[in-house]
C-alpha positions in Angstrom: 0.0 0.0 0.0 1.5 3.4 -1.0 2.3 5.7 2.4 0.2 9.1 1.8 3.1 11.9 1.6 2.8 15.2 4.2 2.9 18.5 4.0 3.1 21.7 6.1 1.2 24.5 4.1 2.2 27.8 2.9 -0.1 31.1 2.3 1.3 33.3 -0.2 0.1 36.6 -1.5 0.5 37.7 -4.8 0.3 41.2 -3.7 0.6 44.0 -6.5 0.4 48.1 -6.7 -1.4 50.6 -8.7 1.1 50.6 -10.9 1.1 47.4 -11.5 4.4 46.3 -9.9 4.3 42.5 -7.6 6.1 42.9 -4.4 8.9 40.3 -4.5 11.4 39.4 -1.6 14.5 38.3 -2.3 15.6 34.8 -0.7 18.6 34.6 1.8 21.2 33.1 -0.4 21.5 29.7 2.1 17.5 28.9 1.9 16.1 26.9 -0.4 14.9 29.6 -2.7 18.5 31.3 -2.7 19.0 33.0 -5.6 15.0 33.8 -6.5 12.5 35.7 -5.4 9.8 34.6 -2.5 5.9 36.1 -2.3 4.8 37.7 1.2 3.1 35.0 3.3 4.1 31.1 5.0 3.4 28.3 6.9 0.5 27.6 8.9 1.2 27.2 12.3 0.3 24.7 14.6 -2.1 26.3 16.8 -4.0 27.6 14.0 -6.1 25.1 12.6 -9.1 27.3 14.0 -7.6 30.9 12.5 -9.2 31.9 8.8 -6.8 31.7 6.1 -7.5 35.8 5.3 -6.2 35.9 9.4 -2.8 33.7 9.0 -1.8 35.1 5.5 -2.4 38.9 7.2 -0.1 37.9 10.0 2.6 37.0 7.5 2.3 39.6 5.5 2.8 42.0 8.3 5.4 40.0 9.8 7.5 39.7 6.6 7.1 43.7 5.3 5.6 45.7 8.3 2.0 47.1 9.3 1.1 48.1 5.6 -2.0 48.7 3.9 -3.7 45.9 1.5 -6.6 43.4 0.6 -6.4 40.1 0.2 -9.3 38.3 -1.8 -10.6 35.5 0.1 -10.6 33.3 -2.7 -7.4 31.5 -4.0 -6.3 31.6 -6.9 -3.6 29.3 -7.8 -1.2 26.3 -6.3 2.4 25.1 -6.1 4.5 22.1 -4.2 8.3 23.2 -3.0 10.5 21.2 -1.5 12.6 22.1 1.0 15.8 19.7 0.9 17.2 17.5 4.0 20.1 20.0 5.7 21.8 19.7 8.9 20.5 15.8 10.0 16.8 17.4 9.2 14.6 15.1 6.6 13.3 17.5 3.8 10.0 19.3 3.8 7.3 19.0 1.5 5.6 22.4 1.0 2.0 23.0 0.0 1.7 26.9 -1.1 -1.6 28.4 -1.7 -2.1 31.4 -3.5 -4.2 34.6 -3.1 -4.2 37.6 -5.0 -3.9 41.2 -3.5 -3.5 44.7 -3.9 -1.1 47.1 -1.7 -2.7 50.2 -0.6 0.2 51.8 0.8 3.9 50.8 0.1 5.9 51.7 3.1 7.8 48.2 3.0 10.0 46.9 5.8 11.4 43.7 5.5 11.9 41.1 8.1 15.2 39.2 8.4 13.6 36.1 6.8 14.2 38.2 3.5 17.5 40.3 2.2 15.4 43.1 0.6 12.4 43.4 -2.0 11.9 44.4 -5.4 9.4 46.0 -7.3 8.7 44.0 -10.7 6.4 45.0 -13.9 3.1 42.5 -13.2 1.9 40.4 -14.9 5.4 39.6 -16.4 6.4 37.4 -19.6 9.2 35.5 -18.3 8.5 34.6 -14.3 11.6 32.2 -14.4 14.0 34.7 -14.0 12.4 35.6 -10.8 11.2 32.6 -9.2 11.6 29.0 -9.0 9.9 25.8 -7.5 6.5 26.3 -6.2 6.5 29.4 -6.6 7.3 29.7 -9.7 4.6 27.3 -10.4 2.1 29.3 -8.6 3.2 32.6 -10.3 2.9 30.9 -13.4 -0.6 29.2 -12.9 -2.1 32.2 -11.8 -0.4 34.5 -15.2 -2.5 31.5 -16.8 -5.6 32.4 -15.2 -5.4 35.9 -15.9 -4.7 35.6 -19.2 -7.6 33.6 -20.0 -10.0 36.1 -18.8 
């Protein structure tokens, strides 16, 4: 019988401007997105299995770039798997990222430590690869689908 995999789940926000920029945070060179660009959000935590999804993905947001301004649509809008590799005697870590689309009302960004800075980049974008990779690539890319279908 084939063992049922497990993952921890992310909530990301694909959070944009009026001028149509995505906020992007640029991965610590030693994670597992070193070299790319991350979206504003994370993992679920253990004691919130009760909290709304809207509640967990506003405490990362504001935890990763400060007490801004935004919306986040209640609805998600696209998927992606990441895996995080064994390190350090630690098994790897299957990740589960959620997407939701959002719009920045006010852009005074602060950056946490879990991130080296941020960039501002033209949305939506023709070649996503040379921002991202992995899942969230994947999400990035499913939801540029979505859009452009509509």
């Amino acid at each position: 019988m084939r063992k049922k995999d497990l993952y921890q789940v992310s909530l990301k926000a694909i959070l944009t401007n009026g001028d149509n920029k995505l906020l992007a945070l640029k991965a610590h060179t030693g994670g597992s997105l070193a070299g790319s660009y991350d979206l504003p959000g994370g993992r679920i935590n253990d004691d919130e299995f009760n909290v709304s999804p809207e509640s967990i993905l506003e405490r990362e947001i504001k935890e990763e770039v400060g007490n801004i301004e935004f919306t986040v649509n209640k609805y998600p809008v696209a998927i992606g798997r990441h895996l995080v590799p064994a390190k350090g005697g630690n098994q790897e870590i299957h990740i589960f990222y959620i997407f939701f689309k959002g719009e920045i009302k006010s852009e005074e960004i602060k950056t946490s430590d879990e991130h080296s800075g941020f960039s501002w980049i033209d949305f939506p974008m023709d070649n996503p690869e040379k921002y991202f990779k992995s899942g969230i690539l994947e999400g990035v890319k499913m939801y540029l689908e979505k859009i452009s279908k509509e």
